[in-house]
BAMARZA-767113 format. One record per residue (C-alpha): residue in one letter; x, y, z. Coordinates in pm, 1 decimal, padded with zeros to 6 digits. Layout:
% residues N
["A", [X, Y, Z]]
...
***
This chain:
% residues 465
["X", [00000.0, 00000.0, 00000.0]]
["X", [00074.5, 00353.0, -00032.2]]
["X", [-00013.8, 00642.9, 00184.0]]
["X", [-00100.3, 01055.1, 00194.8]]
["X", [-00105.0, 01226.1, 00514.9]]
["X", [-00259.2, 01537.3, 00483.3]]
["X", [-00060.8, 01768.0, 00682.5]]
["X", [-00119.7, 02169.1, 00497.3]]
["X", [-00360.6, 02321.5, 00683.2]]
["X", [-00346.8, 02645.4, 00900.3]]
["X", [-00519.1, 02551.3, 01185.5]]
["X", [-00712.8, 02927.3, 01169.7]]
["X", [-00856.8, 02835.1, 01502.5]]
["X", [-00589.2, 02729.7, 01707.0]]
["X", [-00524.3, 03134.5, 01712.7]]
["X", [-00169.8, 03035.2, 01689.5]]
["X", [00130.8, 03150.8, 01449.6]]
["X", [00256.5, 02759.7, 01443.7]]
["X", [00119.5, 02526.9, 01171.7]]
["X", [-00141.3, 02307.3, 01351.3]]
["X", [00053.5, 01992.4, 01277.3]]
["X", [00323.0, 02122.2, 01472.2]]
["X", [00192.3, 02174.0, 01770.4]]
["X", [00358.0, 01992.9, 02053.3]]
["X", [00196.3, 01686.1, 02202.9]]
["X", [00350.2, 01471.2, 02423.6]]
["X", [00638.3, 01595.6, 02343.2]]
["X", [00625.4, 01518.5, 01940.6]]
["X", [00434.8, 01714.8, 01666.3]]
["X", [00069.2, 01648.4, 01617.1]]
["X", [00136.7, 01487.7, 01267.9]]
["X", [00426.4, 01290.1, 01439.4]]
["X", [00135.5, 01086.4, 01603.5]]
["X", [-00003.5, 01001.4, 01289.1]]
["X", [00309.1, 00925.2, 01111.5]]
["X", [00385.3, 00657.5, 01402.5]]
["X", [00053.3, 00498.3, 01331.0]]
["X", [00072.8, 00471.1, 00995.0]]
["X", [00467.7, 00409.3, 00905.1]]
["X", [00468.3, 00028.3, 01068.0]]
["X", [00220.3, -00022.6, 00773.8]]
["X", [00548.8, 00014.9, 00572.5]]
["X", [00387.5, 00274.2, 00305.6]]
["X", [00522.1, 00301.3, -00027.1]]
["X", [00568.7, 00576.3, -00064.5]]
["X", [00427.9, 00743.6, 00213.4]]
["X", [00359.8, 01105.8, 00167.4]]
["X", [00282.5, 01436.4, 00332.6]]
["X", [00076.3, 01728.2, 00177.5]]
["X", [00240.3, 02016.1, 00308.8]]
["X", [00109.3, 02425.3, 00301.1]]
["X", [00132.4, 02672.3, 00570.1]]
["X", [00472.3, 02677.1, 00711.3]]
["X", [00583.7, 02434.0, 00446.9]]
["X", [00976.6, 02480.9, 00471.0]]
["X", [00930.7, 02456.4, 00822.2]]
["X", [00693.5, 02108.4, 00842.2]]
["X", [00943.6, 01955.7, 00613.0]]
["X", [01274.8, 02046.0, 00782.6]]
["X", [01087.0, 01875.7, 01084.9]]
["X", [01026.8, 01598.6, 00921.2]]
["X", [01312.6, 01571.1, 00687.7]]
["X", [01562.9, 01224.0, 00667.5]]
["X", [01251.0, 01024.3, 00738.0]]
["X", [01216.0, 00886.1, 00403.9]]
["X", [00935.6, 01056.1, 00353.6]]
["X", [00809.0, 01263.8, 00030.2]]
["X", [00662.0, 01609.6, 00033.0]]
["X", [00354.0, 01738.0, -00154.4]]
["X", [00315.3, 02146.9, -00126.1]]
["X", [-00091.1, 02234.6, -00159.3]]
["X", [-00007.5, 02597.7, -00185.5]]
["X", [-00277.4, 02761.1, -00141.5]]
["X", [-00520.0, 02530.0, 00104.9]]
["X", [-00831.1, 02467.1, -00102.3]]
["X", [-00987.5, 02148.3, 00082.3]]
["X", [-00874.3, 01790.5, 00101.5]]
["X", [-01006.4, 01679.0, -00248.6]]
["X", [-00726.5, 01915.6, -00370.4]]
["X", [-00506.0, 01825.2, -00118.9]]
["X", [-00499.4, 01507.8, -00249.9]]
["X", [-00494.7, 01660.1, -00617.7]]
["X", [-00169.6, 01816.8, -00499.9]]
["X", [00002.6, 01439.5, -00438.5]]
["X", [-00167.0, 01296.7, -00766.6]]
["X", [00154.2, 01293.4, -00911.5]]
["X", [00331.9, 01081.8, -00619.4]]
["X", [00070.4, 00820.4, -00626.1]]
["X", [-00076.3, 00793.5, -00924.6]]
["X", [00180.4, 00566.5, -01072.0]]
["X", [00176.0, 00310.6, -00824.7]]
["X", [-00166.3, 00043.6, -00861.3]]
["X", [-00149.3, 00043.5, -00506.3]]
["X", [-00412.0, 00043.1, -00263.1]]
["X", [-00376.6, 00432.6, -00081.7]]
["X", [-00437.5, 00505.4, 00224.3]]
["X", [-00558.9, 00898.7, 00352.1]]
["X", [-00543.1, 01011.8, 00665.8]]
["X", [-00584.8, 01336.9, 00797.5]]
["X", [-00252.4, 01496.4, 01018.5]]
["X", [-00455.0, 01622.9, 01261.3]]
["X", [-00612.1, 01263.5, 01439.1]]
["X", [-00313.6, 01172.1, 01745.0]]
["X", [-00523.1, 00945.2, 01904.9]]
["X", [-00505.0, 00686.0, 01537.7]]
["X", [-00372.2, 00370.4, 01562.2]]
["X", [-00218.4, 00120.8, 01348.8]]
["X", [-00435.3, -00113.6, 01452.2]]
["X", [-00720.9, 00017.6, 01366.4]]
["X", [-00569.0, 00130.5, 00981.4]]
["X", [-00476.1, -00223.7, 00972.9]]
["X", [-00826.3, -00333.6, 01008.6]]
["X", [-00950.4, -00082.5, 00776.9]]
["X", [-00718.8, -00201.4, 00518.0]]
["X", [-00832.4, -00590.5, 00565.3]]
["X", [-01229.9, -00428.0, 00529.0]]
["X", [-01130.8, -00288.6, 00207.1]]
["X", [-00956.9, -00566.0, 00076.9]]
["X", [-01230.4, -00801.6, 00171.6]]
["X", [-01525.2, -00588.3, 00093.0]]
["X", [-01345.1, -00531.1, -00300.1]]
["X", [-01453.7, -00165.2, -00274.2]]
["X", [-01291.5, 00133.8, -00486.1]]
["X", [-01287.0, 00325.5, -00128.9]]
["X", [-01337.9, 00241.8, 00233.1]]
["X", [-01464.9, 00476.1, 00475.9]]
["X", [-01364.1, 00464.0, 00833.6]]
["X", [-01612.7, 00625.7, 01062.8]]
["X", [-01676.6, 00652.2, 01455.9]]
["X", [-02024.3, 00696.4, 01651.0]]
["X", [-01985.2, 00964.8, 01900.7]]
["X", [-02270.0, 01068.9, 02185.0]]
["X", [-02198.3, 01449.3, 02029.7]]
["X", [-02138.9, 01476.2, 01656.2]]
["X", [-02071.5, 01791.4, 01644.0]]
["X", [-01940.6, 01968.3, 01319.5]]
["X", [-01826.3, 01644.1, 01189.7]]
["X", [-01974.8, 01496.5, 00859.6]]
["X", [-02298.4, 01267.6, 00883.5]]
["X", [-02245.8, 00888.4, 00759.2]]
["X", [-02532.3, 00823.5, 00619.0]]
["X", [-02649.5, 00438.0, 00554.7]]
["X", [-02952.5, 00260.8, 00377.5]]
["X", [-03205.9, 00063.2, 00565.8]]
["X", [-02961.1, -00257.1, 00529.2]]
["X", [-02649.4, -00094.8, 00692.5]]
["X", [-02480.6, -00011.6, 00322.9]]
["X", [-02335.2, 00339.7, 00315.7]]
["X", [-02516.8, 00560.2, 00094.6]]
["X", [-02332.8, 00960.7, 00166.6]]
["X", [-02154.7, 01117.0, 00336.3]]
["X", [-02331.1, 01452.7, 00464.9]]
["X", [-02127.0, 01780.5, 00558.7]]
["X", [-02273.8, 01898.6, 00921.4]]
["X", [-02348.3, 02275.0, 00742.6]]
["X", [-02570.7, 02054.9, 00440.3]]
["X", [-02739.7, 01826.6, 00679.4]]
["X", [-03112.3, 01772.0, 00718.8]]
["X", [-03231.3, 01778.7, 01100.9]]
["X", [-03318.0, 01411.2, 01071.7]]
["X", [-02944.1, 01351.7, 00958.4]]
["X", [-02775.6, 01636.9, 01178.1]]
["X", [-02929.8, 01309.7, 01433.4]]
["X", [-02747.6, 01106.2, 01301.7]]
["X", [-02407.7, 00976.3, 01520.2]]
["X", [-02230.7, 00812.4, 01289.7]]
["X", [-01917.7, 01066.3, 01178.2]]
["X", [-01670.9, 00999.3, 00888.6]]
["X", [-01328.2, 01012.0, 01030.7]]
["X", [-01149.8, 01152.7, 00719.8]]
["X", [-00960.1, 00866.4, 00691.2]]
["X", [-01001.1, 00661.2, 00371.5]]
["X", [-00876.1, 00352.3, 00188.2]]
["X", [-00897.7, 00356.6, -00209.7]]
["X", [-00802.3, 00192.0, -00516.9]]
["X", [-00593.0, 00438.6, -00731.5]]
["X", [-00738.5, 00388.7, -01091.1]]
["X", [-01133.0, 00494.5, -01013.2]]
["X", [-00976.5, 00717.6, -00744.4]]
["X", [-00830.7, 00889.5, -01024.8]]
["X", [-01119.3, 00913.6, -01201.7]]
["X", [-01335.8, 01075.1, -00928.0]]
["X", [-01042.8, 01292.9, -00850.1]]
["X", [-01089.6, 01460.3, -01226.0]]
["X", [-01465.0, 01512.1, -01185.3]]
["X", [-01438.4, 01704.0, -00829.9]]
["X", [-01578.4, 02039.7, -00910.2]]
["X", [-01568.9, 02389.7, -00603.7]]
["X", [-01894.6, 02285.1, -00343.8]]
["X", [-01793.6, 02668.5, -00200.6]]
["X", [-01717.3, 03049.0, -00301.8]]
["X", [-01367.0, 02990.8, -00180.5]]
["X", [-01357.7, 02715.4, -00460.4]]
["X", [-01269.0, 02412.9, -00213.6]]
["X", [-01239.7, 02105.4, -00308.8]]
["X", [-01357.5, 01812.6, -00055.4]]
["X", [-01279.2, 01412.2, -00057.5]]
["X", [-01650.1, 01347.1, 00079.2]]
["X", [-01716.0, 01442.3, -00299.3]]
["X", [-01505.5, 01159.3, -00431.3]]
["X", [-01707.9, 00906.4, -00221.6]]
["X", [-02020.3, 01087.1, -00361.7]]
["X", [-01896.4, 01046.2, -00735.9]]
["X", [-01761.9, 00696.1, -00662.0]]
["X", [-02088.9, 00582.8, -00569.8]]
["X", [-02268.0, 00760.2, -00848.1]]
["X", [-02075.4, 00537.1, -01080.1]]
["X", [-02158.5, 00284.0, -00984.7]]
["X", [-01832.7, 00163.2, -00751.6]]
["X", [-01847.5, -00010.9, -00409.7]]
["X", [-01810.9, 00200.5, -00132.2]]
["X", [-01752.0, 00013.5, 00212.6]]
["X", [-01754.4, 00183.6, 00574.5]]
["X", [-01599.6, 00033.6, 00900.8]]
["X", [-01684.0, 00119.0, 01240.9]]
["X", [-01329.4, 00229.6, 01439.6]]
["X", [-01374.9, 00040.6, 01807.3]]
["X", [-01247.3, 00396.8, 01987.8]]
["X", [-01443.0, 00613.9, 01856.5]]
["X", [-01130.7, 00872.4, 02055.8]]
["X", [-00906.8, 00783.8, 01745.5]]
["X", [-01128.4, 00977.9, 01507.0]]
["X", [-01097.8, 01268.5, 01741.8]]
["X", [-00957.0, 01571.4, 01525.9]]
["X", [-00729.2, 01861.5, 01712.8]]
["X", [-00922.6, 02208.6, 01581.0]]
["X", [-00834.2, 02425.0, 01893.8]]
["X", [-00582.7, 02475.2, 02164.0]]
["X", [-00870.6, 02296.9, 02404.1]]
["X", [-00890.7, 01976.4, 02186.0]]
["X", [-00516.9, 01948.9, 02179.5]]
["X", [-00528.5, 01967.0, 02585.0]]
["X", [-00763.8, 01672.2, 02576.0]]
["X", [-00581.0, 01496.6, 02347.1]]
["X", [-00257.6, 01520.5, 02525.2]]
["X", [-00449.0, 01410.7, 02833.7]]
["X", [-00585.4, 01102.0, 02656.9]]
["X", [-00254.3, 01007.7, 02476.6]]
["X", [-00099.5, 01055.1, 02826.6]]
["X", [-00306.1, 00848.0, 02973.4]]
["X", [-00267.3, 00534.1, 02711.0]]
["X", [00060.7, 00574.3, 02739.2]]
["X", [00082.9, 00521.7, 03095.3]]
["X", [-00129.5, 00245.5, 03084.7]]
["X", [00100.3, 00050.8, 02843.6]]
["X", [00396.0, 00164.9, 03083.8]]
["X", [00201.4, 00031.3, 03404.4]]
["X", [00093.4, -00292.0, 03204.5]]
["X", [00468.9, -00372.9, 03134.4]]
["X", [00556.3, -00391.3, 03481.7]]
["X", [00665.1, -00017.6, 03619.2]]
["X", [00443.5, 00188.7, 03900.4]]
["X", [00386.1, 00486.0, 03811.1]]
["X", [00183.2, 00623.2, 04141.1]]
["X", [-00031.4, 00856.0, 04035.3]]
["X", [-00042.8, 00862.1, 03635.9]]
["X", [-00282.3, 01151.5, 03575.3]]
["X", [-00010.3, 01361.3, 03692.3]]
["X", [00315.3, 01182.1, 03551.8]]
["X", [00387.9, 01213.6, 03167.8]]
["X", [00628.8, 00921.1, 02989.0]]
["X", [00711.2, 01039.7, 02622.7]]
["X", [00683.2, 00796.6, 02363.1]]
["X", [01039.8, 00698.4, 02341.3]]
["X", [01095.0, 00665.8, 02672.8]]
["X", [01143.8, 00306.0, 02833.9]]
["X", [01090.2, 00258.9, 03220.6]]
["X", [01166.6, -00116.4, 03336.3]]
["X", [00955.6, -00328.3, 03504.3]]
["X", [01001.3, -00226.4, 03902.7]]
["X", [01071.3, 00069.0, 03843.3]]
["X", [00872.1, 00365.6, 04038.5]]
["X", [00790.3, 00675.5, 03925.3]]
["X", [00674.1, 00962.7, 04151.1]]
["X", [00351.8, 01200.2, 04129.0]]
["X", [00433.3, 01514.1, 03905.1]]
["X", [00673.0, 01372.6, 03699.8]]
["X", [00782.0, 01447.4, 03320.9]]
["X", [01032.5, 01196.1, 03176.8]]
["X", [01101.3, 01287.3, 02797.6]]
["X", [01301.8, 01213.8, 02472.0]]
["X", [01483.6, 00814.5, 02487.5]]
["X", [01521.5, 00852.8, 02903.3]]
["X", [01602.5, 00500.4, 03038.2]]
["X", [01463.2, 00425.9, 03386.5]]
["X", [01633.1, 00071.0, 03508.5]]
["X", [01419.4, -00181.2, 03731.1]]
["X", [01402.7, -00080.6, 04049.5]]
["X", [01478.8, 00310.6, 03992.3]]
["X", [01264.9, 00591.3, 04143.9]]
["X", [01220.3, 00908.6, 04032.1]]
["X", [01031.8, 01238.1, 04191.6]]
["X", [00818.0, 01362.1, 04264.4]]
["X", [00831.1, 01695.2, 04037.0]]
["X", [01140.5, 01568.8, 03838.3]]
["X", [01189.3, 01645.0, 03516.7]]
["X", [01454.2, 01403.1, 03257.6]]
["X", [01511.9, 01423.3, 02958.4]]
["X", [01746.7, 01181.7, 02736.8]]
["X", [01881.9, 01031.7, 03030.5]]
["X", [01954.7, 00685.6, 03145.7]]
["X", [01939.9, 00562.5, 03477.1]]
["X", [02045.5, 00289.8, 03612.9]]
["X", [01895.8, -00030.4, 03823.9]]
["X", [01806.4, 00104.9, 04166.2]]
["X", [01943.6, 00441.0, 04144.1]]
["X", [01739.4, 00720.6, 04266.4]]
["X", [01645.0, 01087.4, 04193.2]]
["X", [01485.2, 01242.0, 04423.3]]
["X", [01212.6, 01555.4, 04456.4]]
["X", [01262.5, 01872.7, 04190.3]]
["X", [01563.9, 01764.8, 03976.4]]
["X", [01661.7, 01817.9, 03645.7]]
["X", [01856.7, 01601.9, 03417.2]]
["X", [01947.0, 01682.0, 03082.5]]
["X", [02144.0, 01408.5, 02840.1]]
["X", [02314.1, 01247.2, 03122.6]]
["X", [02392.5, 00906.1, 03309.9]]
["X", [02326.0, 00818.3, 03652.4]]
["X", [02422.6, 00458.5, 03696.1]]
["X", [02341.7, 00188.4, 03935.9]]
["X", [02265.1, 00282.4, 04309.1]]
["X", [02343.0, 00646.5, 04267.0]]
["X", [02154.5, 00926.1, 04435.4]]
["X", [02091.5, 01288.6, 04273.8]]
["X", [01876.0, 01550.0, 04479.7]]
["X", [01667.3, 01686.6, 04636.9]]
["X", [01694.2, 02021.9, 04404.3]]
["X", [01957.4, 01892.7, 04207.2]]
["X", [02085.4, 02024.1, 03842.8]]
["X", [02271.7, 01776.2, 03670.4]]
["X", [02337.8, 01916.9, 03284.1]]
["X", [02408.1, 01719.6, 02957.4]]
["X", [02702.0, 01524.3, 02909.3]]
["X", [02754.6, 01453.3, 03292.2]]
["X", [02785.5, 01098.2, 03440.5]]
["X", [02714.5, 00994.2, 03797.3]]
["X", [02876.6, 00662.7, 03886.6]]
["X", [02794.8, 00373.8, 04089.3]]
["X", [02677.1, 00423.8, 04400.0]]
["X", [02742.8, 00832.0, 04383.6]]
["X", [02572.9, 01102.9, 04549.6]]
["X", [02476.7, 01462.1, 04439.9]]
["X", [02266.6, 01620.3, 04698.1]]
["X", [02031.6, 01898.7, 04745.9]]
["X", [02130.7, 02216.8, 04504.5]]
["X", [02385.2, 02087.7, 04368.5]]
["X", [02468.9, 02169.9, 04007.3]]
["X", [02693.6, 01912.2, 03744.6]]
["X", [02789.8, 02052.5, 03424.0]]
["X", [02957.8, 01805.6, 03192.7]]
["X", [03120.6, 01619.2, 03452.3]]
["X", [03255.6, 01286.3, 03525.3]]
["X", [03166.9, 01140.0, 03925.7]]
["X", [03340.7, 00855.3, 03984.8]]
["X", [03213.1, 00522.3, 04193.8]]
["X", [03125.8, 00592.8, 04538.7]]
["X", [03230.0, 00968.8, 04493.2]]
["X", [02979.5, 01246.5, 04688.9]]
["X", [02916.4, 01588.2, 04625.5]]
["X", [02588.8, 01641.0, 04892.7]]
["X", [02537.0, 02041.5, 04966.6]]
["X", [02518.2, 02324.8, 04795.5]]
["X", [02836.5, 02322.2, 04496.4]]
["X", [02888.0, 02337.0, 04084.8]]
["X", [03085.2, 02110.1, 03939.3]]
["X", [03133.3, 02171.1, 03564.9]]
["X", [03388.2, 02022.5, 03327.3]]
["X", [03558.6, 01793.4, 03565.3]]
["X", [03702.7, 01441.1, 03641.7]]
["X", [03599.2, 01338.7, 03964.0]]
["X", [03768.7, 00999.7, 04077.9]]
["X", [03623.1, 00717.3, 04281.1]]
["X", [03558.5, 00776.2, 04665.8]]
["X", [03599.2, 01139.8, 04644.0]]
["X", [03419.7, 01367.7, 04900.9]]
["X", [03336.8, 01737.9, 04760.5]]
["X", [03255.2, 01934.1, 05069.1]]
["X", [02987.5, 02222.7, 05061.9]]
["X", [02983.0, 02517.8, 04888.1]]
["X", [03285.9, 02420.1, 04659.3]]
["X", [03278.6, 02559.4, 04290.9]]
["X", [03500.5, 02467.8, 03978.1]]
["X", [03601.4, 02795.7, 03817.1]]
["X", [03601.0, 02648.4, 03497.5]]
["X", [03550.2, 02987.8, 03268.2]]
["X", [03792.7, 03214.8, 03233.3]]
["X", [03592.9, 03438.9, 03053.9]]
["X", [03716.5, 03290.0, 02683.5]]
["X", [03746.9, 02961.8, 02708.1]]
["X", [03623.4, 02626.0, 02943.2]]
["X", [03906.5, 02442.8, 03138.9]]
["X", [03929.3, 02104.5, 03313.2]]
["X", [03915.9, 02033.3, 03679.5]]
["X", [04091.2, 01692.4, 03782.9]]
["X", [03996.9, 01529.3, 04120.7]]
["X", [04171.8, 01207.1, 04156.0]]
["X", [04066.8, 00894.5, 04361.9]]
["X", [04016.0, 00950.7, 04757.5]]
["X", [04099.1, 01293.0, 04752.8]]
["X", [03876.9, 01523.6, 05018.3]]
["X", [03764.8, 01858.4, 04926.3]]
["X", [03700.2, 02097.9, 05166.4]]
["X", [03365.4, 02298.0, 05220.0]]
["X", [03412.0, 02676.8, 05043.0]]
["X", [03682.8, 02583.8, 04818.9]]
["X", [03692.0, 02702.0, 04480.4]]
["X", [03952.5, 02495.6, 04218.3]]
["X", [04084.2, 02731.6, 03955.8]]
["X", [04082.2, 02543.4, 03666.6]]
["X", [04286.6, 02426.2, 03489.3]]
["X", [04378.5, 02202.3, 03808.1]]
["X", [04447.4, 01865.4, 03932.8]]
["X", [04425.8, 01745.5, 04299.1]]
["X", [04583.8, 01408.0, 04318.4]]
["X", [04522.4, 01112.2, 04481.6]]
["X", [04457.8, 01087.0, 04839.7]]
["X", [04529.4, 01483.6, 04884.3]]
["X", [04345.9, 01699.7, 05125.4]]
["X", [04221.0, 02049.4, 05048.3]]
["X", [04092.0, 02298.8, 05343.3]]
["X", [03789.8, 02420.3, 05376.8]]
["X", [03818.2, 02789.6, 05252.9]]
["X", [04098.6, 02764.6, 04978.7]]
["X", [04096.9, 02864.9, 04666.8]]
["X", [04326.9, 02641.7, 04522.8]]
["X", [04471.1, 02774.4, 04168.5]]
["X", [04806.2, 02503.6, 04135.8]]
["X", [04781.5, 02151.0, 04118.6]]
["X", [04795.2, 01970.7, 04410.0]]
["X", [05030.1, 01655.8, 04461.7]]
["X", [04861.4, 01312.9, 04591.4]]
["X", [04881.4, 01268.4, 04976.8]]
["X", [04967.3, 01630.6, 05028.2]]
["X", [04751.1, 01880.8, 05262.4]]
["X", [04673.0, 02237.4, 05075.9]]
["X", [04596.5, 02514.4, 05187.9]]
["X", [04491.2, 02807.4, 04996.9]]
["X", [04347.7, 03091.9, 05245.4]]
["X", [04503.1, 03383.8, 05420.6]]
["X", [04654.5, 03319.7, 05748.2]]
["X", [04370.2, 03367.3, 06068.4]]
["X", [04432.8, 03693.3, 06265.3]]
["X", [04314.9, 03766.7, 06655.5]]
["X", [04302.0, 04095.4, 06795.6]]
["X", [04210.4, 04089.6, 07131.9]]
["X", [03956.9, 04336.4, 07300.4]]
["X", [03899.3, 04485.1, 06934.1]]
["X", [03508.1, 04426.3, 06939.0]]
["X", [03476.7, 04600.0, 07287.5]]
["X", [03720.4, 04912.4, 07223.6]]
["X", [03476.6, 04947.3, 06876.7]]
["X", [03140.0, 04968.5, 07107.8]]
["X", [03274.6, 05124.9, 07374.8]]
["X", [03445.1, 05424.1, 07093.0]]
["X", [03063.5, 05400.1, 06945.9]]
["X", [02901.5, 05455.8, 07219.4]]
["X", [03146.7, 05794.7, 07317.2]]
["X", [03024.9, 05933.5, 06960.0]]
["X", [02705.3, 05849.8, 07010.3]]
["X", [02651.3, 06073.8, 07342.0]]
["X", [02850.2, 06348.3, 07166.5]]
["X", [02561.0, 06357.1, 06903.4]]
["X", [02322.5, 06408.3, 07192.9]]
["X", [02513.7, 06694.9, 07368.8]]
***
């Protein structure tokens, strides 16, 4: 089979200056929903009619082997498809059309549509939903024995068919060759000259071709995104199905109308996932990981029974086995926390390296460094790693102990074993086993504090006199 996505329209009443199809949801484009229903179909070829915000759709889009059709301008979806004649019409394939704007679609359900049409030998198969409020959508209209006989625009409807709950999903299957035909004898049904597909059903069955019509099981999949209110709902829906899979495969997620799990994100079996929770991108949560509440990842992997506690971020990182990252911590791409490692509560890693066992727990940033195994980073220490042109490394070797308040001057290296005193600022390397202190020497001047309130005091009764 073959397939068109129709993907051009403006989306006038989303009230937004992004093309409707590329509205976030879930983290992916609308249309990217529909493309990952239809593509395991393996389509050939499979393409998108493009329009407002063309150059933009496509470079979204582009390197997925698909190809682009521009409808420029917009004039209904009988011409959208008129606008990908030429990329279809010399392949005898079965083709299949499917709105961009329908998230909620499943490949299941254009699988079964595609076995109706092939069974039912019909030039074009309808797939339709029956929803408690029809709405604006187009009436399927059938004959007393359950055949289809129209398809009936909401605006052209009789009351007795406006009753009618039976609503054509705009998603078709047809055979090219009287497609083609109908296509050619689709003639403006408005002043705007629009041309609509509901036509080409019409003209099919004038002539005399078999038109079939199948029932989708969730009637949600038909659901189209028109506003900034039905994309809301159908992020909350997609959320929600998503979760369920990820709860049915073995993870807890404990309270899954407020946790969100992007559609290339994996979370093992065992694994728990807190209230308030956004994972995104390919994150990797290992059995027996726990994340949140009110954490955010996002293409990061972490590791069996490692932990990341209440409002963190993670960006493009690693946190492996048995590690521990927050409360409040920042950990920033390209950063790696190793086995068994802790970064505590506001604590910020920048493209960093923490070595097994290592801990940073209070208050520091720790940006493009090597941190050895078993290496304790005491509070409030900083890598100056900026030196206002350029980045430079910070090397902490196995075992050494960082004072609280110290700031390393990069580039530096503490070695092995070394000590560093609270309060340094430490801007030469520092040999393993060796004791460093950077800080001015301590200074006590007895009796100063009194003689300063007592001289105070003698100015202060002056003022009065």
């Amino acid at each position: 089979m073959q397939a068109v996505i129709l993907a051009a329209g403006k989306g006038t009443r989303m009230k937004s200056a992004r093309a409707k199809v590329l509205h976030p949801v879930l983290g992916v484009p609308l249309v990217e929903h529909v493309l990952r229903a239809v593509q395991p179909l393996r389509p050939d070829p499979l393409i998108l009619v493009v329009g407002h915000q063309a150059d933009e759709v496509e470079a979204a889009f582009s390197g997925r082997g698909l190809a682009f059709a521009r409808q420029d301008p917009p004039l209904g979806t009988g011409h959208a498809l008129l606008a990908a004649r030429e990329r279809f019409a010399g392949h005898d394939r079965t083709l299949l059309v499917v709105n961009g704007d329908v998230p909620l679609l499943r490949t299941e359900t254009l699988d079964a549509l595609l076995e109706a049409h092939r069974s039912a030998r019909a030039a074009a198969t309808l797939l339709t939903a029956v929803l408690d409020e029809p709405g604006a959508y187009g009436r399927v209209v059938r004959e007393p024995k359950g055949a289809l006989r129209a398809v009936v625009e909401a605006r052209d409807a009789t009351p007795g068919e406006l009753g009618v709950r039976e609503i054509n999903a705009g998603i078709y299957a047809f055979e090219v060759p009287p497609l083609l035909e109908a296509l050619g004898e689709l003639r403006p049904q408005t002043a705007q000259g629009e041309l609509y597909l509901t036509d080409v059903v019409r003209l099919l069955r004038a002539a005399g071709r078999p038109v079939a019509a199948v029932v989708a099981a969730d009637p949600r999949e038909a659901l189209g995104v028109n506003t900034v209110s039905e994309l809301g709902e159908a992020a909350r829906l997609l959320r929600r199905r998503r979760n369920e899979a990820v709860m049915a495969a073995g993870a807890s997620l404990e309270d899954p109308d407020t946790i969100q799990v992007g559609l290339d994100v994996t979370v093992e079996a065992d694994a728990t996932v807190l209230p308030f929770t956004i994972l995104e991108g390919k994150t990797t949560v290992a059995t027996g990981a726990r994340i949140g509440p009110y954490a955010r990842l996002v293409d990061t992997t972490v590791g069996a029974g490692a932990q990341v506690l209440d409002h963190c971020l993670l960006r493009e990182c690693v946190v492996e086995a048995g590690a521990s990252v927050g409360p409040f911590a920042h950990i920033r791409p390209e950063s790696h926390i190793g086995p068994r490692a802790k970064v505590g509560n506001f604590v910020e890693i920048k493209k960093t390296r923490l070595g097994e066992g290592s801990k940073a727990p209070h208050l520091s940033y720790i940006g493009d460094a090597t941190v050895g195994p078993a290496v304790n980073i005491g509070a409030g220490t900083i890598t100056c790693n900026y030196d206002g042109t350029a980045k430079h490394p910070t090397r902490i070797e196995a075992g050494a102990f960082i004072g609280s308040d110290t700031t390393l001057v990069a580039p530096v290296t503490v070695g092995a074993g070394a000590y560093v005193a609270a309060g340094s600022a430490i801007t030469e390397d520092v040999p393993a086993g060796a004791l460093a202190l950077g800080r001015a020497r301590q200074v006590i001047k007895e009796g100063w504090a009194e003689a300063r309130r007592k001289a105070a005091a003698g100015t202060e009764q002056g003022r009065k006199r």
